[in-house]
N, C-alpha and C positions, 0 to 999 in steps of 0.2 A: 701499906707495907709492899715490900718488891716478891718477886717470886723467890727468891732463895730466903726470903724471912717464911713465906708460905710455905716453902720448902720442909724448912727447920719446924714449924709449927706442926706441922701436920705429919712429917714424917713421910714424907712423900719427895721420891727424886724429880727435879726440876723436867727432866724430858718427860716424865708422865703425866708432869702436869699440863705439858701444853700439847701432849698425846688428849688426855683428856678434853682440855678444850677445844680440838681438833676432832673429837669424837663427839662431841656437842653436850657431855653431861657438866663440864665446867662452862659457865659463862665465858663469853671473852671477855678479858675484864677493859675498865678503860686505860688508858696510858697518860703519859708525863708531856710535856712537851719535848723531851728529849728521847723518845717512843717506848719509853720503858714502862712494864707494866705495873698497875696499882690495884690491891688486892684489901678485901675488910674483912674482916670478921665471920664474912656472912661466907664467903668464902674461904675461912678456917674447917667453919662448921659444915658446910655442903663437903667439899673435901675430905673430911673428918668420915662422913659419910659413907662417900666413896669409895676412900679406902677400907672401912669396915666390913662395907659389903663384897666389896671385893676377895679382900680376907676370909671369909665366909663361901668364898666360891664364885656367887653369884658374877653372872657373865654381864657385859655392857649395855645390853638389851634391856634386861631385868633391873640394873642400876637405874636406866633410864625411865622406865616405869615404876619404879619403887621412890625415887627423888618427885614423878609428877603427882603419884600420888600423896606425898609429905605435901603438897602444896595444897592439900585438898583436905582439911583435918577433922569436915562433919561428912565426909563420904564413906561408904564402906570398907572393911578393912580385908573382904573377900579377897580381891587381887591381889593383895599383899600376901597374906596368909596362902593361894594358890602358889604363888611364886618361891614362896618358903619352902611348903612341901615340895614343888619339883625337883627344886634343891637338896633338901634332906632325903630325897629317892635317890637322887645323882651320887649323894656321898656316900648313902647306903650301897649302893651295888658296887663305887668303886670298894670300899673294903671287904665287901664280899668277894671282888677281884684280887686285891690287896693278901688277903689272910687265903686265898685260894695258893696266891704267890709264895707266900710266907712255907705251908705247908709242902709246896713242889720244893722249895731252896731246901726247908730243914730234911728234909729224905733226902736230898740228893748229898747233904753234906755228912749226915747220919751214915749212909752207905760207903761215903767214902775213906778207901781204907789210907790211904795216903802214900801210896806205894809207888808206881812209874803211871806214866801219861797213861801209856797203852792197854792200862787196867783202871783207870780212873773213872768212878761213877757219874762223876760230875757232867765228862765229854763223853760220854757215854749217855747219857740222859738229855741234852742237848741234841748231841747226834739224831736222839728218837724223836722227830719231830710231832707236834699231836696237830700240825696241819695235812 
């Protein structure tokens, strides 16, 4: 298949895929004689992959150690499993940032009485920098 069939399969836009294989977690695949590139199955599934974990957060680094070790399937599954949790601490604190966020918007909207700029909670609470 061509990359925009890879495309379509995987649900993946063509620049990121050849971002990816530029990044070295996708193969370069081989090409046609008219240098067009040829992509199988295995390369549905490795992509499939990718974009899952990416979905998930996990940065390029991680992808790339998490795809070496798929290749390894009587090794330990420690790395994997550390690499998870660093992640699930990463998501955890942004929504602890997140609902931190949430709470600053709803007071400042709760306060606000809707009345002229020059009395608005809103730039007024902004104005208060907590740097």
């Amino acid at each position: 298949m061509q990359i925009g069939d890879l495309s379509r399969h995987a649900g993946v836009n063509i620049e990121t895929i050849r971002y990816y294989e530029r990044a070295g977690v996708l193969p370069v695949p081989a090409r046609q004689g008219n240098g067009r590139r040829i992509y199988g199955e295995a390369d549905v599934r490795r992509l499939g992959f990718i974009r899952h974990a990416r979905d998930l957060g996990f940065d390029l680094q991680s992808v790339r150690t998490l795809l070496a070790l798929q290749e390894q399937p009587e090794a330990s599954c420690t790395d994997a499993s550390r690499i998870a949790q660093a992640q699930l601490d990463e998501v955890e604190r942004r929504l602890a940032q997140l609902q931190s966020l949430r709470a600053e918007l709803s007071r400042m909207v709760a306060e606000c009485r809707k009345g002229v700029v020059a009395e608005c909670r809103v730039i007024e609470a902004l104005n208060t920098s907590p740097f």
